[in-house]
Steps between C-alpha positions, in 0.01 A plus 500: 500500500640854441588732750311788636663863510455565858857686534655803430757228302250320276276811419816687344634148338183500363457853346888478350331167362206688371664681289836237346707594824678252714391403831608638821609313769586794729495866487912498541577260267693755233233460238367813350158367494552431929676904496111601326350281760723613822452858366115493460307204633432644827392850363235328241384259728403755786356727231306219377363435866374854511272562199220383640389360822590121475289301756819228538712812576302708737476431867364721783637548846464777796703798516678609806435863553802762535564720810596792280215708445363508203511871303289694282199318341460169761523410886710194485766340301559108431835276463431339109601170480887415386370285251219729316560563146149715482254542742112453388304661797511543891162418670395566881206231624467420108432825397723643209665821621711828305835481543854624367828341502815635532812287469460201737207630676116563451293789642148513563277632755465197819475481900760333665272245533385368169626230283650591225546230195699571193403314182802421267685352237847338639815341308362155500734227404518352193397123590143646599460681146216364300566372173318778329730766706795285432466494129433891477816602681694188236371721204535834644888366571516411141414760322788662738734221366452535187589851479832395724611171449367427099505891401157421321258795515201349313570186734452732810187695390378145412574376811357817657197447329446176616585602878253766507246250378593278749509744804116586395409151484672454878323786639144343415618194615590607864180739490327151565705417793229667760128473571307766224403740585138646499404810359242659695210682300277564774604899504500501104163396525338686747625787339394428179129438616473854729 
């Protein structure tokens, strides 16, 4: 059986593949297409985690609130999490609230006593990547191969193309991964009849 491209490794070997490279076995291992890798990997694969908000990358955890008073605009400022790549919302008791962030911290307006929860999209590791993530960030590597390794620009906008494609067809996918949602009409309706 062939192997799955759960790690950093196999996803680049793959993508130098893609496009009539040779495979990687390590980012060091003098190869120019492992120098494209090294250089870049990291920086497409983050970038690919934040364009939208992937439901295998997004976790949600409780803030720890900062003695330094917050200035301006809010009352209180939060610690963000190390690992946060972008942050989706804050919520107190389940309730969506406004807030601003500013470096490693969010602002909003909270008593000392309320639980705040950030929503957001971490650096997940690769082995937890869905196949339809996994093959989106394989194209979107190749198309940056093939301008660097094979010095092919209608192989690149090719493989562009195709990653593009497949980045839409992830995002719908992973828009299934949670209950649907409802639309309530109720207020449409009402409003409609008076």
């Amino acid at each position: 059986m062939p192997d799955v491209a759960n790690t950093a490794i196999k996803i680049c070997s793959r993508s130098s593949i893609l496009i009539g490279g040779e495979a990687i076995q390590s980012f060091t291992d003098g190869t120019t297409e492992s120098d494209v890798a090294n250089s870049i990997y990291e920086d497409i694969a983050r970038s690919s985690l934040t364009t939208t908000r992937w439901r295998f990358a997004t976790t949600q955890v409780q803030l720890s609130r900062l003695t330094d008073v917050a200035t301006s605009r809010y009352d209180a400022a939060y610690q963000l999490p190390s690992d946060m790549l972008m942050l989706n919302s804050l919520t107190i008791n389940d309730t969506i609230i406004k807030y601003d962030t500013y470096t490693d911290k969010a602002f909003c307006n909270a008593v000392e006593t309320d639980v705040v929860m950030a929503d957001y999209v971490f650096r997940v590791g690769e082995e937890h990547w869905p196949p339809y993530f996994t093959l989106a960030v394989e194209l979107a590597l190749a198309g940056i191969f093939a301008v660097s390794v094979a010095r092919d620009a209608q192989l690149a906008s090719a493989m562009e193309a195709r990653a593009e494609i497949q980045m839409r067809r992830a995002k719908t996918l992973d828009s299934q991964q949670q209950t649907t949602r409802k639309l309530h009409t109720s207020r449409f309706i009402s409003q409609r009849r008076s």
